[in-house]
C-alpha positions as CSV (number, residue, x, y, z in Angstrom):
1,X,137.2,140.9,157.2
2,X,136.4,144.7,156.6
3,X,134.7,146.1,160.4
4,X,131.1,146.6,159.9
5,X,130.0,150.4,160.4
6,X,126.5,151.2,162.2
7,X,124.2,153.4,161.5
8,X,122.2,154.0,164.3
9,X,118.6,155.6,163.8
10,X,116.5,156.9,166.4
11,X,112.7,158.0,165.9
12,X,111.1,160.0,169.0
13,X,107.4,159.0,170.0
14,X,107.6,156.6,167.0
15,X,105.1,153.8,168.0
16,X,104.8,150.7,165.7
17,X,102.6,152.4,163.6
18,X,104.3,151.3,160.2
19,X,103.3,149.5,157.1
20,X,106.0,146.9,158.0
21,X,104.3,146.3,161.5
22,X,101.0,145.9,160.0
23,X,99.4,149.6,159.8
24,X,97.4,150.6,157.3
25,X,96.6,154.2,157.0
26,X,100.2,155.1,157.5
27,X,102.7,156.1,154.5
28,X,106.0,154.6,155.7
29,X,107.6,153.2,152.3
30,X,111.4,154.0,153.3
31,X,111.0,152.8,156.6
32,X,109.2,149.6,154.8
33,X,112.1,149.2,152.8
34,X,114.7,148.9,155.0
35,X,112.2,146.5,156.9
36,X,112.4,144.4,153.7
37,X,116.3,144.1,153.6
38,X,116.1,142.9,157.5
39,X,114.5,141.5,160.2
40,X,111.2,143.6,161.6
41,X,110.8,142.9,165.7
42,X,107.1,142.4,166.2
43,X,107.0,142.1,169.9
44,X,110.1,144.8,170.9
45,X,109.5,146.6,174.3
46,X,111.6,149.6,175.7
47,X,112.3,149.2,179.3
48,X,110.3,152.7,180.1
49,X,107.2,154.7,178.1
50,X,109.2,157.8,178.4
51,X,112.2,159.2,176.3
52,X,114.9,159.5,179.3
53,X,114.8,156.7,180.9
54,X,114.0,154.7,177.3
55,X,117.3,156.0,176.2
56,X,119.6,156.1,179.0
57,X,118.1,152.0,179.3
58,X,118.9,151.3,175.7
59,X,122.5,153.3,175.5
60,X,123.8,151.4,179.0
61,X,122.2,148.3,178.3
62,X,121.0,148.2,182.3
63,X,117.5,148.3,183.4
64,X,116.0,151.7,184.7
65,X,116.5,150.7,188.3
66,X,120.2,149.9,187.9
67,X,120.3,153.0,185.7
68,X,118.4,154.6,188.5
69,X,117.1,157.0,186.1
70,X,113.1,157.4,186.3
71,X,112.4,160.7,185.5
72,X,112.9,163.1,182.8
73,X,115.4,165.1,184.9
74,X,118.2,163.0,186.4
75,X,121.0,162.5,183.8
76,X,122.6,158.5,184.0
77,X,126.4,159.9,184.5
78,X,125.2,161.7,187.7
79,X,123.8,158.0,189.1
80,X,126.3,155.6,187.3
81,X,129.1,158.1,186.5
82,X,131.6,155.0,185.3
83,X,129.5,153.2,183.0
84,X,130.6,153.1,179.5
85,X,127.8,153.5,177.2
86,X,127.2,151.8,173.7
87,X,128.7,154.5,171.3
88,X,131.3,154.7,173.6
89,X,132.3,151.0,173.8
90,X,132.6,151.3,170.0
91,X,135.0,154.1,169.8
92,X,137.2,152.8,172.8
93,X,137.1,149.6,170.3
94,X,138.4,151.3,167.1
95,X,135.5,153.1,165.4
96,X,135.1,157.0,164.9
97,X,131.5,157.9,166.7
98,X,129.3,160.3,166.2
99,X,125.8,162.1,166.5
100,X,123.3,164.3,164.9
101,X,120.0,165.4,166.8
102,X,118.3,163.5,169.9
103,X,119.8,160.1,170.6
104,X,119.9,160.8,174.3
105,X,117.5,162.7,176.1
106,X,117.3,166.4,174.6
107,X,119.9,168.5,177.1
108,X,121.2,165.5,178.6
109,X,124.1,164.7,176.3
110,X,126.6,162.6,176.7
111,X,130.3,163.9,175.2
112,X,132.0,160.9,176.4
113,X,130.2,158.8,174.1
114,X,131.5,160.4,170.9
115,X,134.4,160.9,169.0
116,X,133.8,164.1,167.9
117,X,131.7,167.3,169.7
118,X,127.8,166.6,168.9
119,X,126.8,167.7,165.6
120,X,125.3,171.1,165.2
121,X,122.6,172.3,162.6
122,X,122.8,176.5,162.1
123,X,119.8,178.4,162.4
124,X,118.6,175.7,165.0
125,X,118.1,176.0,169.0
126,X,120.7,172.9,170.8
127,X,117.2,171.5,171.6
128,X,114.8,171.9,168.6
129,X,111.5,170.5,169.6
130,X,109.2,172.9,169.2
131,X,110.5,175.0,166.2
132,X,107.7,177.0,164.7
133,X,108.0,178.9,161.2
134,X,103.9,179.7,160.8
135,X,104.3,183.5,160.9
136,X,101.2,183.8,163.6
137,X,102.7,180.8,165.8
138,X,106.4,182.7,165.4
139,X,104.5,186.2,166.0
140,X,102.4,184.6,169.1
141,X,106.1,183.1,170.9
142,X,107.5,186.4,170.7
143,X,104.6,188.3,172.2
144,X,105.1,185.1,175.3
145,X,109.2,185.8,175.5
146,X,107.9,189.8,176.2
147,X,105.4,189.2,178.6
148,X,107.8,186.5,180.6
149,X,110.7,189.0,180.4
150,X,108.2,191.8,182.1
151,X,107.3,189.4,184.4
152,X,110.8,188.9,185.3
153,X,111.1,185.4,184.7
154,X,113.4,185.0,181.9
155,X,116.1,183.1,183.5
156,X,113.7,180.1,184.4
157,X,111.0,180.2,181.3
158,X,113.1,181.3,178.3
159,X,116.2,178.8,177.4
160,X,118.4,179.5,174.8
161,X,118.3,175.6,174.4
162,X,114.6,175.5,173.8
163,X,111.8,175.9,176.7
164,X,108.9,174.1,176.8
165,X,107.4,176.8,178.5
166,X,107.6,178.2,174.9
167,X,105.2,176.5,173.1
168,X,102.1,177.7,170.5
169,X,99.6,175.0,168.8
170,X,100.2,171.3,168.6
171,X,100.1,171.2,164.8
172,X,101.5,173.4,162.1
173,X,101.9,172.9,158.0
174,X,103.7,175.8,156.2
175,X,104.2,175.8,152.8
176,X,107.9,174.9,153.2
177,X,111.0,172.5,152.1
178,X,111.9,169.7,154.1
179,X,115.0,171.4,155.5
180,X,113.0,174.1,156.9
181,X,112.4,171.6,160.0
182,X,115.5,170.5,162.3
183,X,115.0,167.1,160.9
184,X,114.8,167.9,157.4
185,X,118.1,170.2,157.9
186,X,120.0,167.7,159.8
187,X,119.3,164.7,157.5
188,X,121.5,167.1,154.4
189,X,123.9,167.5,157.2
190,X,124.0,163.8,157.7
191,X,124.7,162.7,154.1
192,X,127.4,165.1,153.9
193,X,128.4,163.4,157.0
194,X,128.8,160.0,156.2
195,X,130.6,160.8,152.8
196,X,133.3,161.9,155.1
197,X,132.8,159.1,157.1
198,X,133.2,156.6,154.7
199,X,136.4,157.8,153.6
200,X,138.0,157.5,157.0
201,X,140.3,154.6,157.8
202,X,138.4,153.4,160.4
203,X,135.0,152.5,160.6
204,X,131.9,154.6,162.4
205,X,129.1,154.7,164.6
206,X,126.7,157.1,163.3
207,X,123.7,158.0,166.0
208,X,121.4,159.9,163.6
209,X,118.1,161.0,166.2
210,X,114.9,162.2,165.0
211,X,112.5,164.5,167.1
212,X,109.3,164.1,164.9
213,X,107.0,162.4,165.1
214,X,106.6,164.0,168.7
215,X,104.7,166.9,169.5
216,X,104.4,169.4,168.0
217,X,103.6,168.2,165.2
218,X,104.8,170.4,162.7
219,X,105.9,169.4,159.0
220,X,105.8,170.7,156.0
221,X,102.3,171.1,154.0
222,X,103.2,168.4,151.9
223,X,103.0,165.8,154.0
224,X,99.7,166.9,155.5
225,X,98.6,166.8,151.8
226,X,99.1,162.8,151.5
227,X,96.1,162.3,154.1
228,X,92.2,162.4,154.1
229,X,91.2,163.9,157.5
230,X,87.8,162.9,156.9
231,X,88.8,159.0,156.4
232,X,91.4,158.8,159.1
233,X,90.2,156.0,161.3
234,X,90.1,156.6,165.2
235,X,90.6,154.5,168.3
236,X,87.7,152.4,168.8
237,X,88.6,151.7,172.3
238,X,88.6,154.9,173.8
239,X,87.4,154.9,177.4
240,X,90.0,153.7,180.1
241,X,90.6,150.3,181.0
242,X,87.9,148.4,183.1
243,X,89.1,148.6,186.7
244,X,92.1,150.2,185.9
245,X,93.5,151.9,189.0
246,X,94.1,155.5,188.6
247,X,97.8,155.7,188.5
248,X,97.6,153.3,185.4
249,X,96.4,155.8,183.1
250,X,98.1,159.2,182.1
251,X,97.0,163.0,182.8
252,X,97.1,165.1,179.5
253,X,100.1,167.5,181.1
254,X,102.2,166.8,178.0
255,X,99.2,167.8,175.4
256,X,97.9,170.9,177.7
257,X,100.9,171.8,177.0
258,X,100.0,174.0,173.6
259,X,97.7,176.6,173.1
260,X,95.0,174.5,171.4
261,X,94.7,172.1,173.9
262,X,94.9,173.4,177.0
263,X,91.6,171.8,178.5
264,X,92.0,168.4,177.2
265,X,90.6,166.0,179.8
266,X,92.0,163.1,182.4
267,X,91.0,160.3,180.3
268,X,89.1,159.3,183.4
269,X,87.1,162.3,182.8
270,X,86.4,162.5,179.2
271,X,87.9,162.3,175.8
272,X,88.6,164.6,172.8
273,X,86.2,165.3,170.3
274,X,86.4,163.5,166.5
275,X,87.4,167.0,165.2
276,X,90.3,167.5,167.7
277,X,91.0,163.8,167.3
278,X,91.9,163.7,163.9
279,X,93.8,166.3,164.0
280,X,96.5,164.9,166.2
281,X,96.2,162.1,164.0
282,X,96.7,163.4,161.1
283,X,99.5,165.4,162.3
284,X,101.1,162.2,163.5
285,X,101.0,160.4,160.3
286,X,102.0,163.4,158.2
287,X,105.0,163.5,161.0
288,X,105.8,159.9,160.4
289,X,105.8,160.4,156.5
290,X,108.0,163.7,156.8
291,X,110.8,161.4,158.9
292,X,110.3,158.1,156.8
293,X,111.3,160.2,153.8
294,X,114.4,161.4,155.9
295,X,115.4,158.2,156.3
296,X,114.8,157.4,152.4
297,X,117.3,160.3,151.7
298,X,119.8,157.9,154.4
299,X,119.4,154.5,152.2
300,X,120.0,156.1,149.2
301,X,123.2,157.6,150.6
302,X,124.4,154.9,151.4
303,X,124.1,153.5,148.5
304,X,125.5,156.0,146.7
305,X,128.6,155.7,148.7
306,X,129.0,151.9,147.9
307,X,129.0,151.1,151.8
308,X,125.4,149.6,152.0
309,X,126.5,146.3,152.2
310,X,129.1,147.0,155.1
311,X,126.8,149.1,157.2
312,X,124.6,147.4,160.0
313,X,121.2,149.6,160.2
314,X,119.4,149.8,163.2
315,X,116.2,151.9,163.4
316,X,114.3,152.3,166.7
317,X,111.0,154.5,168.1
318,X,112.2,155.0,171.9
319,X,109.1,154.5,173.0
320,X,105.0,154.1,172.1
321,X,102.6,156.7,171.9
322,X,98.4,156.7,172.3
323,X,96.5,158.1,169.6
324,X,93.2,158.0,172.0
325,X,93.0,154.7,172.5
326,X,91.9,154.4,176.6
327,X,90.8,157.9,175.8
328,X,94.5,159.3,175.9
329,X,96.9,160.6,173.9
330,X,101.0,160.6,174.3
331,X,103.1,158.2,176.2
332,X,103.9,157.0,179.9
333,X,102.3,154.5,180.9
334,X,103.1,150.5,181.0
335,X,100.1,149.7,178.5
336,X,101.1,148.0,174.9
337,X,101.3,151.2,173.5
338,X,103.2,152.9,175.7
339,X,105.9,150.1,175.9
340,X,105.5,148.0,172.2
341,X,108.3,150.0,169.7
342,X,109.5,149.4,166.4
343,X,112.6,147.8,166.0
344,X,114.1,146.6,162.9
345,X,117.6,145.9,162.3
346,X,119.4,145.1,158.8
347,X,122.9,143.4,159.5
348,X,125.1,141.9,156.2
349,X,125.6,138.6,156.5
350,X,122.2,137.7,158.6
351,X,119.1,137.4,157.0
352,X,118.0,139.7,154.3
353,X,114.5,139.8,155.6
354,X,112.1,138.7,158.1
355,X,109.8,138.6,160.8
356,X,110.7,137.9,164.6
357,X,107.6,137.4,167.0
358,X,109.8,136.9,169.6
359,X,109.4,139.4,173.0
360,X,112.8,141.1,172.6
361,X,113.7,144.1,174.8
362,X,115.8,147.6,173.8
363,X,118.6,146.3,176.3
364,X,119.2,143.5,173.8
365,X,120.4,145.9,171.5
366,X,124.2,146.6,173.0
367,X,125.0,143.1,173.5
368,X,123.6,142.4,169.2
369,X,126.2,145.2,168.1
370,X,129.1,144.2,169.7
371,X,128.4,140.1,168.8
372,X,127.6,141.8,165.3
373,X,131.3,143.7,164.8
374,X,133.2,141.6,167.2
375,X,133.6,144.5,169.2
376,X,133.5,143.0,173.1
377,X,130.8,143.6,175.4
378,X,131.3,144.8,178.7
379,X,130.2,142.4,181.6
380,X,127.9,144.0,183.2
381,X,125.1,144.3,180.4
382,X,121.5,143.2,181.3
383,X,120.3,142.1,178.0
384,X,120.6,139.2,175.4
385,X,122.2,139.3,172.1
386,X,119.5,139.3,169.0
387,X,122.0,137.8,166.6
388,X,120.5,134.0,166.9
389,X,116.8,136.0,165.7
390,X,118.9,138.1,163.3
391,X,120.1,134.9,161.6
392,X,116.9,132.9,161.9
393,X,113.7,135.2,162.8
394,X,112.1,132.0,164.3
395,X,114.8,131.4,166.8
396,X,112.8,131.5,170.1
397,X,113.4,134.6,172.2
398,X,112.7,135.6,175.7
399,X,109.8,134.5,177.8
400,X,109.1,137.8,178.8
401,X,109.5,141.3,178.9
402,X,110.2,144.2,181.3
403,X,109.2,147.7,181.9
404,X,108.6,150.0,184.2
405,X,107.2,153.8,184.9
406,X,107.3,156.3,187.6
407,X,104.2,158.4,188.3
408,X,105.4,161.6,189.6
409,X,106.1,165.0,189.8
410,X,104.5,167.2,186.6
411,X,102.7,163.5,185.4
412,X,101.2,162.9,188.9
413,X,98.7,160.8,190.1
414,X,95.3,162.6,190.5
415,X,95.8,161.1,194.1
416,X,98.8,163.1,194.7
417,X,101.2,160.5,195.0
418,X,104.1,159.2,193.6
419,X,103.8,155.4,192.4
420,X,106.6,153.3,190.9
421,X,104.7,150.6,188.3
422,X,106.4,147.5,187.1
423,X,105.3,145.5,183.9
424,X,105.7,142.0,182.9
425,X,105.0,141.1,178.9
426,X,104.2,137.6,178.0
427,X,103.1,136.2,174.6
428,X,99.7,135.6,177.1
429,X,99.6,138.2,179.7
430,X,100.6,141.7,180.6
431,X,100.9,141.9,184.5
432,X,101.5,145.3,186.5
433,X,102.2,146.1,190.0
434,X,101.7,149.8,191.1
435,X,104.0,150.6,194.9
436,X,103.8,153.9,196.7
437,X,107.0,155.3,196.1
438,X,107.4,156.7,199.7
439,X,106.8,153.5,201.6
440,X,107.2,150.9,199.5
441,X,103.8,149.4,199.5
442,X,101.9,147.4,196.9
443,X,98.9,149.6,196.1
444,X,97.1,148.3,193.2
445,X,97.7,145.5,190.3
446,X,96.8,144.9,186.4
447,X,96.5,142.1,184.1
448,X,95.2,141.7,180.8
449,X,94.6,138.3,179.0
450,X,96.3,138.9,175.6
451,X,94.4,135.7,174.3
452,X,91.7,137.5,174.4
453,X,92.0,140.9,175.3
454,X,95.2,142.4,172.9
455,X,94.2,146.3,173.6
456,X,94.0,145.7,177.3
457,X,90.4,147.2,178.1
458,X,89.7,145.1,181.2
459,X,92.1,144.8,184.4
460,X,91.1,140.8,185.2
461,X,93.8,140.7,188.0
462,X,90.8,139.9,190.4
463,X,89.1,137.5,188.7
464,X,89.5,134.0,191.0
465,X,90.8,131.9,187.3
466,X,93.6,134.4,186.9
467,X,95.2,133.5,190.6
468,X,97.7,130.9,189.2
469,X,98.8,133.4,186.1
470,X,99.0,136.3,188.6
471,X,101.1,133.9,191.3
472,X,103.6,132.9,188.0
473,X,103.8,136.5,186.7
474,X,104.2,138.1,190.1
475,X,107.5,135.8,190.4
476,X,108.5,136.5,187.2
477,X,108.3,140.2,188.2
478,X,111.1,139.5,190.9
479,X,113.7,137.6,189.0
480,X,113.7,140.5,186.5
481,X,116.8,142.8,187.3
482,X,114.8,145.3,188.8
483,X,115.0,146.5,192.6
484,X,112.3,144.8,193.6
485,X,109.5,145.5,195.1
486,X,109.4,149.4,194.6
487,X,112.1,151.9,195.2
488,X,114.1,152.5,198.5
């Protein structure tokens, strides 16, 4: 039997806001298709609502607090320096792997996971988040690297790798190709790519990483062009969660991060306007288009090349992201859309399509490639293989699933402290316990009924008919691999 290559996809910010998860305003057709030649995880969770810890979770296959990575900062080979990662396993095992654009955290590479030096796209910073090409928002970062050079403070706020220091507006639309965008550029690098993959003698593990649809969102006009402003439909929950503690919900640092929106509220102070609103919205969904027709360009290569049928697809968002609901925008935190992500995997021989409702987690995902090739899995993986749901969607799953966030640092508490939060998924419940990260103390607790209650707009952790579900959860909590309670 020929070895099965992987293609492994990775979508920042991309929350499950797809026409294969159920959305409706969205324009996802590539995305859909490859949904349609495999099985769509409805109830996936990442083990973290932020991109570093998400990834350095999914690419170990341990939990965040065996990874010990919390934070955007701390890079896993500096916590776990031994462990072998999952692109890594693969080419110890026989297979050539490589990577385009962000599969691990943007300057936190990892060159001992790959074959071959990380693919580079000319004309593009090593880290291209915020690449601008409107002529004012290109003129306006120029007229910032001046003034920070006058100031003397080049070394810390301008990086040749890309600071986000260096930021204009959230949202951009040029008149422009596809390619004019790192993501657009890379994807022609990538088909290039796997023709020469394809003719190697061994087979590959191909870690293709998308940075849109995260802020900024900036995409060509097109794609701005396939939406209505005026009819884009907004949260209708957006207020905070009744009695949500404080540390539950998260500032706007991320969004006051660009020019335009500099003031945007706490959520437990206010919201955004409609206008300001829709705009992010819009820009989402035109960013979500932009990359579904990326991965379009993928298929079809693949196709081209004949290897479709001997190529295992995985496509994952690494984490959620708000688009106002509880009055917020962005990611971190342990609600449903912080922690819910897209998952869909298309493996030859398993079933050609389907739906698994089954809670499945991202650590599942290195133990399901190496079942899937026969490549073995090293023993100290925390998650379960996905290839009983890959063969039969209605396979029962896990009971639950587990995530966790730390409130820190530039995303701090309003308090002023530092608070480690676990989460526990159930088909019924979502259960959350908030310690001070100094001392190790249980400060505050969530739970929303998903019976009745699927958008989590009331904390009924008090409530005296909860105490039993709460008691059951709160155990579950502690059999979960984590280093529980808290962090010491």
């Amino acid at each position: 039997m020929t070895a099965q290559n992987v293609l492994f996809i990775a979508v920042d910010d991309l929350r499950t806001e797809l026409g294969c998860y159920g959305a409706t305003q969205v324009i996802s057709p590539n995305i859909d298709r490859l949904a349609e030649s495999g099985v769509v995880f409805n109830n996936a969770y990442c083990q973290s609502g932020v991109c570093n810890p998400s990834r350095a979770s999914l690419l170990t296959g341990l939990r965040p607090d065996s990874t010990r990575v919390w934070d955007l900062w701390t890079h896993f080979r500096d916590t776990i320096p031994d462990v072998v990662t999952l692109p890594q396993q693969f080419k110890a095992n026989g297979y050539h792997s490589a990577a385009i654009g962000k599969i691990y955290h943007n300057d936190l590479p990892d060159p001992l996971s790959w074959s071959e030096p990380r693919i580079m796209i000319p004309g593009f910073p090593y880290d291209p988040d915020a690449v601008y090409r409107d002529e004012d928002n290109v003129d306006f970062l120029e007229r910032r690297k001046i003034e920070i050079t006058e100031e003397g403070r080049r070394d810390r706020f301008i990086d040749p790798l890309g600071e986000w220091y260096l930021k204009a507006c959230a949202t951009e639309m040029p008149d422009v190709p596809d390619d004019a965008y790192y993501d657009g550029a890379q994807t022609d690098v990538a088909i290039e790519k796997l023709g020469e993959l394809a003719q190697e003698d061994s087979p590959f593990f191909f870690g293709i990483g998308y940075y849109r649809p995260h802020l900024p969102f900036n995409v060509p006009k097109r794609y701005w062009g396939l939406y209505d402003r005026d009819t884009i439909e907004l949260a209708t929950n957006d207020y905070p969660p009744l009695n949500a503690p404080s540390m539950a919900l998260n500032n706007m640092r991320e969004l006051q991060g660009y020019t335009d929106f500099t003031d945007a509220p706490h959520p437990m102070n206010g919201k955004l306007n409609d206008a300001a609103a829709r705009l992010l919205k819009h820009g989402y969904l035109a960013s979500v288009t932009y990359v579904d027709t990326q991965v379009g360009k993928l298929l079809d290569r693949l196709d081209q090349l004949g290897i479709r049928d001997n190529t295992i697809i995985v496509l994952w968002g690494d984490n959620g992201w708000k688009l106002g609901e509880h009055a917020s925008w962005c990611k971190m935190t342990n609600f449903e859309t912080d922690t819910r992500v897209p998952l869909i995997m298309s493996a030859p021989g398993c079933r050609e399509s389907g739906n698994c409702t089954g809670l499945v987690e991202f650590v599942d995902i290195y133990p399901t490639l190496c079942e899937l090739t026969g490549v073995p899995a090293p023993g100290n993986l925390q998650g379960e293989s996905l290839v009983p749901q890959l063969q039969d969607p209605a396979e029962p799953a896990r009971g639950a699933a587990f995530s966790q966030f730390l409130r820190e640092g530039i995303w701090r508490d309003p308090s002023g402290r530092d608070y480690m939060g676990y989460t526990v998924r159930t088909h019924e419940y979502r259960y959350v316990e908030w310690y001070d990260y100094e001392t190790n103390t249980l400060v505050a607790r969530e739970l929303y009924d998903h019976r009745k209650d699927s958008e989590e707009n009331e904390n009924v952790v008090n409530n005296v008919q909860n105490a039993a579900a709460v008691a059951e959860l709160a155990d579950r909590l502690r059999g979960a691999g984590c280093r529980y309670p808290g962090i010491s």
